[in-house]
NULUMDO-196680 format. One record per residue (C-alpha): chain; x, y, z. Coordinates in Angstrom, 2 decimals. Layout:
// residues N
<atom ch="A" X="X" Y="Y" Z="Z"/>
...
//
This chain:
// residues 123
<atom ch="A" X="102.97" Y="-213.16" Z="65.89"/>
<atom ch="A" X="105.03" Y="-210.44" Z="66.60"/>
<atom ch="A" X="105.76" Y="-209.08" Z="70.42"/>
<atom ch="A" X="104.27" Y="-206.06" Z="70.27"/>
<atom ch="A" X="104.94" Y="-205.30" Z="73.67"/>
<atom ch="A" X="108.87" Y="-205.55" Z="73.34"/>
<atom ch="A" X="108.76" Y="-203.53" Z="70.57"/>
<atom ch="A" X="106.73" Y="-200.61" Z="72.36"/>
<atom ch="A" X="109.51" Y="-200.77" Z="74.81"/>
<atom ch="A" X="112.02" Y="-200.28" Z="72.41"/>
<atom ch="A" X="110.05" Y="-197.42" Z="70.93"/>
<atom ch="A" X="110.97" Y="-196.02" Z="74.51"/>
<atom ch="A" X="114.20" Y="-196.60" Z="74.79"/>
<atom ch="A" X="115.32" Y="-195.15" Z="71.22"/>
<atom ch="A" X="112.40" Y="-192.14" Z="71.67"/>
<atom ch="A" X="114.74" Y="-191.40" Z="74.71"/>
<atom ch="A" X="117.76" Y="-191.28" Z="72.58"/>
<atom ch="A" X="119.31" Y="-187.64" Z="71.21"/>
<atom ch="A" X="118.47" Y="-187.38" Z="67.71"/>
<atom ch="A" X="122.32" Y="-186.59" Z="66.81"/>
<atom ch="A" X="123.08" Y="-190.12" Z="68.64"/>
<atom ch="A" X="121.17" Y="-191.42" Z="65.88"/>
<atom ch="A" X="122.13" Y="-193.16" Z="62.40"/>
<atom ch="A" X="120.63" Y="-195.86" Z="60.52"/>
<atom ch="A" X="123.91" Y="-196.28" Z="58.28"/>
<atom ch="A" X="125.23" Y="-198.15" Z="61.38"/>
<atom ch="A" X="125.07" Y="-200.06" Z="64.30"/>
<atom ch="A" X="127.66" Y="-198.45" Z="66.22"/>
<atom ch="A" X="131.08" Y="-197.39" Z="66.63"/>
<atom ch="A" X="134.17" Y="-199.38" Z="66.77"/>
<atom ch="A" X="133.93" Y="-198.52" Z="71.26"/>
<atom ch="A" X="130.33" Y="-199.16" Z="71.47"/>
<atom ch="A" X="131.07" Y="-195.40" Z="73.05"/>
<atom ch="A" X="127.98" Y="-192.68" Z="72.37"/>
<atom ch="A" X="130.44" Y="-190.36" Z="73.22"/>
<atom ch="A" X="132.82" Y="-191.11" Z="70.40"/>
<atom ch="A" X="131.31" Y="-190.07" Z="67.19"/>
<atom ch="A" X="128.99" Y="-187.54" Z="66.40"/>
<atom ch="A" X="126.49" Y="-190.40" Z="65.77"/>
<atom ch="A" X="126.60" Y="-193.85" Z="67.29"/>
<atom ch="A" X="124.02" Y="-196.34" Z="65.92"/>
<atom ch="A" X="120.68" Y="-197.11" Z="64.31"/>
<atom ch="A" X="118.00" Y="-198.46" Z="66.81"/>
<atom ch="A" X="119.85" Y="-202.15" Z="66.81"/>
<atom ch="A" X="122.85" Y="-200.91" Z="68.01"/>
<atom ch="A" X="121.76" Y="-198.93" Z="71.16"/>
<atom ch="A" X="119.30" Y="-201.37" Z="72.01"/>
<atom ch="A" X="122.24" Y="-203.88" Z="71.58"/>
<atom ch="A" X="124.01" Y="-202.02" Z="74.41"/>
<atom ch="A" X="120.77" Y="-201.83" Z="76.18"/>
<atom ch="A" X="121.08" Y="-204.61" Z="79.24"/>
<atom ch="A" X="117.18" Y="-205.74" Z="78.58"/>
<atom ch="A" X="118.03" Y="-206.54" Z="75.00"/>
<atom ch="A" X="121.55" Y="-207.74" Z="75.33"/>
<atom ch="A" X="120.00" Y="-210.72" Z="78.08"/>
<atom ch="A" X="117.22" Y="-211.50" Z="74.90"/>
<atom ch="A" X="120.12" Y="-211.77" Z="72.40"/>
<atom ch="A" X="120.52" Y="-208.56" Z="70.91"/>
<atom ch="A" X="124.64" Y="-207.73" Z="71.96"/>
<atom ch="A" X="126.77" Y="-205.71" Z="70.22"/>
<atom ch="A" X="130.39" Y="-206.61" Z="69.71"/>
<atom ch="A" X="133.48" Y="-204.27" Z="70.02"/>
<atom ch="A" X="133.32" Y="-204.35" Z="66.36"/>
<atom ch="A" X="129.77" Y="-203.02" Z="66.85"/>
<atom ch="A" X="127.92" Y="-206.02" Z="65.22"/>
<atom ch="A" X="125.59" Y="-207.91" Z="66.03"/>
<atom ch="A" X="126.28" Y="-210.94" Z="68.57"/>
<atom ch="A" X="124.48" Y="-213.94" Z="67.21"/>
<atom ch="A" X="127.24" Y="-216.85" Z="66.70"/>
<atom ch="A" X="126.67" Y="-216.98" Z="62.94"/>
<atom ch="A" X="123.49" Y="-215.14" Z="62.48"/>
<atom ch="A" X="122.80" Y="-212.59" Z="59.76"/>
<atom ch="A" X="121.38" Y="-209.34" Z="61.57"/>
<atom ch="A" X="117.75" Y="-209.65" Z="60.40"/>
<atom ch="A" X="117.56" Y="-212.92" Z="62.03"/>
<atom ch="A" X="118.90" Y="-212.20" Z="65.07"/>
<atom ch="A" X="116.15" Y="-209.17" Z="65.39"/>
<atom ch="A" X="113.95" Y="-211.58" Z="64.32"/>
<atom ch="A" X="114.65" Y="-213.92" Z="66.91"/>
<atom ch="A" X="113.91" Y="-211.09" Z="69.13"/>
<atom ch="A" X="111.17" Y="-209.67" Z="68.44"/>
<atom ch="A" X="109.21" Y="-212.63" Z="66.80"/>
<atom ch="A" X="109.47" Y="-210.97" Z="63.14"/>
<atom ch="A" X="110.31" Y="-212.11" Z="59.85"/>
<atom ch="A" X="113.64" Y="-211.24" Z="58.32"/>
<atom ch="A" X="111.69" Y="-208.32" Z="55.88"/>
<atom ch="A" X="110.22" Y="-207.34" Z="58.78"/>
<atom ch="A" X="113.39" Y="-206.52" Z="60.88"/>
<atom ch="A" X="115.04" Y="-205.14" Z="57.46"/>
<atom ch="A" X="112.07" Y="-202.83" Z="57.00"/>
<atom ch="A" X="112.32" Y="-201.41" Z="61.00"/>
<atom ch="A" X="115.92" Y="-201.70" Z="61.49"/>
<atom ch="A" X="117.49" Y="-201.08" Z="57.87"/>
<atom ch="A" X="119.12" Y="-198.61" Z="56.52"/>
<atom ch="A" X="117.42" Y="-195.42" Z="55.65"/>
<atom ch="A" X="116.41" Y="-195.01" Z="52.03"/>
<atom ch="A" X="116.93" Y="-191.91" Z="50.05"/>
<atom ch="A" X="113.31" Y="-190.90" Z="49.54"/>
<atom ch="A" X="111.98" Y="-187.69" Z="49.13"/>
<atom ch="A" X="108.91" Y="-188.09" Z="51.73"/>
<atom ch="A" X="111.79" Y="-188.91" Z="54.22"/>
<atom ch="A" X="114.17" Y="-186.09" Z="53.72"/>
<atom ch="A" X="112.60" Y="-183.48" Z="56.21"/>
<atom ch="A" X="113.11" Y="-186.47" Z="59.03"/>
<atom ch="A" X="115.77" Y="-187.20" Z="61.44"/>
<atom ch="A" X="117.06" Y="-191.33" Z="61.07"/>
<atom ch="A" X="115.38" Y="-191.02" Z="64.54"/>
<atom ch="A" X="112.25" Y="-189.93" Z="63.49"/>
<atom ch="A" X="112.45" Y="-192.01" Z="60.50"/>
<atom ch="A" X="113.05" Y="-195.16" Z="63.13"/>
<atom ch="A" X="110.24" Y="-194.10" Z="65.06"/>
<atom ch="A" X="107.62" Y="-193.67" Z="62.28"/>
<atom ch="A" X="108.34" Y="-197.17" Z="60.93"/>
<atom ch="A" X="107.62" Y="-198.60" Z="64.63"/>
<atom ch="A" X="104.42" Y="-196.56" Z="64.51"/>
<atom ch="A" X="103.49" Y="-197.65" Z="61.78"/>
<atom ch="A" X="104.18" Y="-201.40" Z="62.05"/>
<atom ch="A" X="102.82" Y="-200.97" Z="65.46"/>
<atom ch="A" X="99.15" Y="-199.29" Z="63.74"/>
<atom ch="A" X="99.28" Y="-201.86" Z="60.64"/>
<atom ch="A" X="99.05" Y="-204.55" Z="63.73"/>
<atom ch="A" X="96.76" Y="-203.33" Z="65.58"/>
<atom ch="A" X="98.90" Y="-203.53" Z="68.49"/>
//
């Protein structure tokens, strides 16, 4: 079952994030540094830098990748947050073109998908 609870707190943590901080074509920067780039990372990547996440598994690299010793992304999310690897590619995968997302931020894009798998839980 998934932790619904973790994932409510990272609903907080990116929520909290500037929506110009924000892409879901990446997971960060080459220097991990929000300060860098006009963007830094989708919701993996800052909650890869984000010490609660990083103890659970979740680090990013200096390459910006995902720590994991040999583990595609999805499954390290999945690891994470008890999910299956559709599951993290649906919440943490790129953003599609789609017309019913084009008025949204990657942010708000990020958050909607947490809502929803959040709702479609019952969490």
């Amino acid at each position: 079952m998934p932790n619904y609870e973790l994932l409510k707190e990272a609903y907080a943590i990116i929520d909290g994030i500037p929506a110009d901080r924000f892409n879901l074509s990446q997971f960060s920067n080459e220097h991990n540094n929000p300060h860098d780039c006009n963007t830094i990372a989708c919701a993996a990547g800052w909650l890869g830098m984000h010490p609660k996440f990083k103890a659970l598994g979740m680090a990013t690299d200096k390459k910006g990748c995902l720590t994991g010793t040999g583990w595609y992304w999805q499954a390290v999310i999945g690891r994470v947050f008890d999910i299956s690897d559709s599951q993290a590619n649906y919440l943490f995968g790129a953003r599609p073109n789609l017309i019913v997302n084009m008025n949204l931020t990657d942010k708000e894009v990020w958050l909607r998908r947490v809502r929803e798998f959040l709702k479609d839980g019952h969490a």
